[in-house]
N, C-alpha and C positions, 0 to 999 in steps of 0.2 A: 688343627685347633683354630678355633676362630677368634681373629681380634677384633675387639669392641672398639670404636674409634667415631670420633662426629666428622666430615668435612663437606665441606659444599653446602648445598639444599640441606642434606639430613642435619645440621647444626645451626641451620636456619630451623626448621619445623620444629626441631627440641627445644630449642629458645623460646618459640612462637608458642610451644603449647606449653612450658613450663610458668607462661608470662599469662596464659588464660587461666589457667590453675589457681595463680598467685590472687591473680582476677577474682575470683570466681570464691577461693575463703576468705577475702577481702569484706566482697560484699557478704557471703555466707555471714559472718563477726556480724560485720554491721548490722544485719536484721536481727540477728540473736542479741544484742545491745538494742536494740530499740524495742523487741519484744517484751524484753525482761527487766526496763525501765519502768518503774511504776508510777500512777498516777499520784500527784499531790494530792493529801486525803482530804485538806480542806475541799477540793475540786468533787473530790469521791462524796460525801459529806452534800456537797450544792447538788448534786445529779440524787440521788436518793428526797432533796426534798422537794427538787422540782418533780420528779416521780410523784410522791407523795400527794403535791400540791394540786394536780391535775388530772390524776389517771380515773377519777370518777366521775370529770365534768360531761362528757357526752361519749358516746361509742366512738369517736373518731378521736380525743383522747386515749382513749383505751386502746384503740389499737395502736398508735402509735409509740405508747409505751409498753405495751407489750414485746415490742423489739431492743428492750435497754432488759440484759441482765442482770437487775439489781439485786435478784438474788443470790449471787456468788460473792456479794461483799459483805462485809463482817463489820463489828464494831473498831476495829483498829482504823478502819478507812482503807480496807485493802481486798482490792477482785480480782478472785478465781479469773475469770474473761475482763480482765484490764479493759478502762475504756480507750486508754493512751496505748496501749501496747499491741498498734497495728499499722501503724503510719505505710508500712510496706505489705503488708497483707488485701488483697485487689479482691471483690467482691463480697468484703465481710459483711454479714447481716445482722449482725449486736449492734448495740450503741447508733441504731439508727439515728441520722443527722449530728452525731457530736463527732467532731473534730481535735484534735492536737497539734497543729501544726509549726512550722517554723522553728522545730527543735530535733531536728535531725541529726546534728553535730554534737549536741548536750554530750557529756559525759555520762554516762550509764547512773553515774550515783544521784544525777539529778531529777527529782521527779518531773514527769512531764504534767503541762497542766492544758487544760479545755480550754480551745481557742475560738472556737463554733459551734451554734447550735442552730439547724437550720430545718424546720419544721413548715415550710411553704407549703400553700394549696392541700389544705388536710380536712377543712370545714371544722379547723379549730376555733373554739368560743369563748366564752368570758373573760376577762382583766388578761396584761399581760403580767404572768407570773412572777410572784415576787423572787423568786430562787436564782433567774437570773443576777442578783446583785450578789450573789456568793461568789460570783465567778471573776474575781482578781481581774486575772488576765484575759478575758474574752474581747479577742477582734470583731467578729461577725454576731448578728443577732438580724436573723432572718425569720421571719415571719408574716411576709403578705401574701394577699388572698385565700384570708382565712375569716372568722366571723367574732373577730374580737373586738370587745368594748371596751368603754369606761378611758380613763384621762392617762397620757402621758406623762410614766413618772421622774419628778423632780429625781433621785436619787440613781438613776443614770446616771448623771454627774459623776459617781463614785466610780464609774467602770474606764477609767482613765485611757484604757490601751485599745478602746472600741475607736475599728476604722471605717465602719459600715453599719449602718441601722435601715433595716428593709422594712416598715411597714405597713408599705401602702394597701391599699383594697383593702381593708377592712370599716369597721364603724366606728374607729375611736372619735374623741370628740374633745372640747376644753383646745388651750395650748400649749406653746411647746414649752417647755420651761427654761426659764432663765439658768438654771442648774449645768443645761447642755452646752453653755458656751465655756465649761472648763474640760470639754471634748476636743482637746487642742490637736490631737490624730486624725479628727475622723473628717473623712474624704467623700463619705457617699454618705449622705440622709433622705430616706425616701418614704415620705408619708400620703403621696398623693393618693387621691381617691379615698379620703376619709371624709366625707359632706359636713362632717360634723366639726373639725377642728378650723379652729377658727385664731384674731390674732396675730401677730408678726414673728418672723423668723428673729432668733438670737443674733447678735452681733457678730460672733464666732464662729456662728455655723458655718459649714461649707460655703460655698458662693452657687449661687442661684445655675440649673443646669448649664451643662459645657461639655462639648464635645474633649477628645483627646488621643492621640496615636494617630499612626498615618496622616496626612495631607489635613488633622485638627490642631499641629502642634504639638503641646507636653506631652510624655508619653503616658499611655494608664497605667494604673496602680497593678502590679502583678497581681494582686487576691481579683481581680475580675477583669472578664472579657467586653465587654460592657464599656463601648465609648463614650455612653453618654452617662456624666458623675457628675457628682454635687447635691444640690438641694432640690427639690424635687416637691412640688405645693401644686402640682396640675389637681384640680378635681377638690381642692378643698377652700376655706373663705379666710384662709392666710394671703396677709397682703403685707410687701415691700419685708424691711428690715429694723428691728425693737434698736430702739437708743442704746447704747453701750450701759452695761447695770453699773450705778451708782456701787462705788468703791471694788470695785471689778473683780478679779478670782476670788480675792481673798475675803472680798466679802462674801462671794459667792459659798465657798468651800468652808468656812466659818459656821455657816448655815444648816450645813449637811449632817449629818450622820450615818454612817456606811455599815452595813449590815454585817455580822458573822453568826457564821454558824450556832452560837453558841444564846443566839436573843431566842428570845419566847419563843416565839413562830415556830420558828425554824427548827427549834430543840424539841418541839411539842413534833413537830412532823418527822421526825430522824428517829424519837423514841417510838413513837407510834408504830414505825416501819418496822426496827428491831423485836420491838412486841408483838405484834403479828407474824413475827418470822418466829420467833420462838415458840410461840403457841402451835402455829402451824407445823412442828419441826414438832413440839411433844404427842399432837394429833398423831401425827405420821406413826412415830416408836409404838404407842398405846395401839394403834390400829395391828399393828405387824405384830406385837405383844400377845393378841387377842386370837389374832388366825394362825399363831402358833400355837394357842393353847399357853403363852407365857402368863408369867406374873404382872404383866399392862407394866413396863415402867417407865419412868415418866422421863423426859427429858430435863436436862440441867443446864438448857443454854446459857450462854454467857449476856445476854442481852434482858436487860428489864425495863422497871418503870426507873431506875435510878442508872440511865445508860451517861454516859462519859464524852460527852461530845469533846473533841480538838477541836480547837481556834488556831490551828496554825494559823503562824504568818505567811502571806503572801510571799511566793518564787518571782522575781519580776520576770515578766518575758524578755526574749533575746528578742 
């Protein structure tokens, strides 16, 4: 009869592979927790109306919203294909350029919210989108070298936890607004290469290019590789830095008004969405009705012209 027994090497290797096991449903948990965390619907909510707001401006719009599955979300604020729920999934092609980051630790009840949207070099065109301001918590807002116009908006301001604004190479014009110096985060503002903006840098803003990491001093900010940070006016007819604004944040933030989901715009483009999802959604039933030989019947989506938008409040970022 054989006795079962560890000693030596063999109670090493059991150990050692008991100890990768442990490893290994460890992290197993953790993706399955960060899977099945779900997005903040106010977040789900801002992504369907920037959708909404641009997917007809030119073909290169359109394709690159055709990579955002906005049709597996509902009226609750909730996606079939989560935009947050991949932070560990390596090669996804949804939710092209949106981001969640910096919430790896959450606890599973907390929703995750959009921290990036980063649509560079796409031969994107007109205004920069107003749906951007739904986004609470958005660090990154990347968009140079693309073909956009019209004035940089004052209500940026509201996006308090932005630590990066990439603008540059495009055609905006006017300047930068006094609204940006209650941008007390942000590290990197790069508008260069707009011929058109013109004016002084805010008091607040970052400080005028600067090396950093290795043999430059301070170290860089972890969200980029990029030693060279700060403020960034090569190629446009911004010159030095605006006097401090009379009565300062507070007058500043007094001034503002901060968008939710729930204003005209925005309610007008969310419902529009769900109504074209429904109609498309009764087409379909009626079609399959027909080349069965059925009764055509019609769908009874949950979504109409009297859709229920949430205003959640804002998750603050960790």
């Amino acid at each position: 009869m054989d006795t079962l027994f560890f000693s030596g090497q063999g109670l090493k290797i059991s150990c050692l592979a008991f100890l990768l096991l442990l490893a290994l449903a460890t992290l197993n948990h953790q993706r399955l927790v960060l899977t099945h965390a779900r997005t903040l619907d106010r977040d789900v909510f801002g992504l369907i109306a920037f959708y909404m707001e641009v997917k007809d401006r030119n073909s290169e719009w359109r394709g690159a919203m055709e990579k955002w599955p906005v049709h597996t979300c509902n009226i609750s604020g909730v996606c079939e294909i989560d935009p947050c729920g991949f932070e560990f999934q390596e090669q996804r092609k949804d939710w092209e350029g949106v981001s969640c980051r910096y919430q790896w630790n959450w606890d599973r009840s907390i929703p995750r919210v959009v921290t990036n949207i980063h649509l560079p070099k796409r031969g994107l065109n007109g205004t920069l989108p107003r749906s951007y301001l739904l986004f609470d918590n958005i660090t990154e807002i990347d968009m140079d070298t693309n073909m956009l116009t019209g004035t940089l908006p004052r209500e940026f301001g509201c996006l308090r936890n932005l630590i990066e604004i990439d603008l540059s190479k495009n055609q905006l014009y006017g300047t930068i607004p006094q609204e940006w110096n209650l941008l007390n985060g942000l590290v990197e503002m790069e508008v260069d290469d707009n011929r058109g903006l013109s004016g002084c840098v805010p008091s607040e803003c970052p400080p005028f290019n600067r090396f950093c990491g290795g043999f430059f001093g301070k170290p860089c900010p972890s969200f980029t590789t990029d030693r060279l940070i700060g403020t960034d006016v090569r190629g446009t007819r911004i010159a030095g830095r605006c006097s401090p604004y009379p009565g300062g944040d507070s007058a500043l933030a007094a001034g503002l008004s901060c968008p939710v989901p729930g204003d005209p715009f925005y309610r007008d483009l969310i419902t529009r969405f769900f109504t074209e999802q429904q109609q498309t959604s009764a087409k379909a039933v009626n079609n399959s009705g027909s080349s069965s030989g059925g009764d055509g019947v019609t769908s009874s989506g949950s979504a109409g012209s009297g859709v229920a938008i949430s205003t959640t409040t804002k998750q603050p970022a960790k």
